[in-house]
N, C-alpha and C positions, 0 to 999 in steps of 0.2 A: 844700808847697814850690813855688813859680813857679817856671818854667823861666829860666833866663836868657835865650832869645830872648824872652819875655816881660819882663825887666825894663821898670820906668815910669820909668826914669832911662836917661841917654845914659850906656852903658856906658865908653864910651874920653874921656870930661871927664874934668880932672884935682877939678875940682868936687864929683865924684861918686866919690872917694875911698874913701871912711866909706860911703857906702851899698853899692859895691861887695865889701867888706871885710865886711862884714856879709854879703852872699847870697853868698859863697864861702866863712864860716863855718859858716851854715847848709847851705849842700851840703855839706862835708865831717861834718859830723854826721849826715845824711841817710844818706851812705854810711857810716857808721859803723854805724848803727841795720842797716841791709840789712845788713852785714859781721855783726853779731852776730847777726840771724835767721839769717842762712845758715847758721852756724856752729853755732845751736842745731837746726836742721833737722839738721844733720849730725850731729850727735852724737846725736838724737833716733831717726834714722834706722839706726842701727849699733846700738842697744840689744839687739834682738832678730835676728839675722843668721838667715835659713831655711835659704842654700847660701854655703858658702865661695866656690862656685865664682862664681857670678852676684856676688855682693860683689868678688871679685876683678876680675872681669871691667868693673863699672861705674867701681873705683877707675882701673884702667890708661885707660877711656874717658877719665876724667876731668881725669886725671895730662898729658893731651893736648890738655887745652882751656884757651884765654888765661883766667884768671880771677887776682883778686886777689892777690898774696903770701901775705894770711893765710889765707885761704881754700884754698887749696893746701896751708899745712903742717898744718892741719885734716885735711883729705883722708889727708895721707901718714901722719898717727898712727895712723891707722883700719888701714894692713897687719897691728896686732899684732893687732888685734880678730881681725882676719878667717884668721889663722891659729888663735890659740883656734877659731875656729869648726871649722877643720879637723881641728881634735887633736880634738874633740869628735864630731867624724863620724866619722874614723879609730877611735876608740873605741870607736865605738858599732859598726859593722861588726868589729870583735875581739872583742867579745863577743857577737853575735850568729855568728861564725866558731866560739868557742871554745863555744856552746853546740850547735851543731850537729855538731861534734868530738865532743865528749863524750858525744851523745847523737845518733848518726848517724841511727837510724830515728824519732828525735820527730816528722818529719814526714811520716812513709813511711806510707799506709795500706795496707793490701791489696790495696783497688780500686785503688790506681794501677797503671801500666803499667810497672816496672821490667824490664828486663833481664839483672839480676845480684842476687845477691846479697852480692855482694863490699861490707863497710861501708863500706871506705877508697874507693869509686868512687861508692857512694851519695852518703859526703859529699861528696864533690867535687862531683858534679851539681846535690847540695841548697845546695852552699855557693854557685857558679856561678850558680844559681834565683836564690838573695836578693840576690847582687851585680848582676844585672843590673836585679832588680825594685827595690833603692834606684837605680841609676844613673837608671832610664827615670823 
């Protein structure tokens, strides 16, 4: 695509009509092609979500920057994804919660350095351990 400061015709002749009409078609196809990459980037990129949190984080960036109308309600469909993601991490921390519940000393060996033998404070500790080690 030529830029229009580049056109080889005097843009403002009424002469020059039809040729004008023509490179303001093909720009709007141009940005059309860009609008549908974008959009496939974007949907390409939501497939696989690692953290609800960073997901969230880059849609609100986003939600903030001048870009296209279609291109925005692209972006804003992606909140439902991005919660799925969170019920899937919420999930997965309850089950890892309700396994360490169940089975307070699964990860207690001997050699560690407990303080108590009280279950219900173990698991709290061991459950406190995994929460911070998925947070970090």
């Amino acid at each position: 695509m030529s830029p229009i400061t580049h056109a080889e015709f005097n843009l403002f002749s009424e002469q020059n009509e039809e040729s004008w009409q023509a490179l303001i078609t093909n720009f709007y196809k141009q940005v059309e092609l860009l609008e549908n990459d974008a959009k496939y980037f974007i949907d390409d990129s939501f497939k696989v979500l690692r953290s609800s949190e960073e997901a969230l984080e880059m849609l609100l960036k986003f939600k903030h920057i001048e870009t296209r109308q279609a291109i925005q309600d692209q972006l804003m469909t992606k909140f439902d994804l991005v919660m799925l993601q969170f019920n899937k991490e919420i999930a997965l921390i309850e089950l890892k919660y309700l396994n360490l519940n169940l089975r307070p000393y699964a990860q207690w060996s001997p050699s560690s350095t407990s303080t108590t033998d009280d279950p219900m404070i173990l698991t709290s500790l061991l459950w406190s351990s995994v929460w911070q080690h998925h947070c970090l």
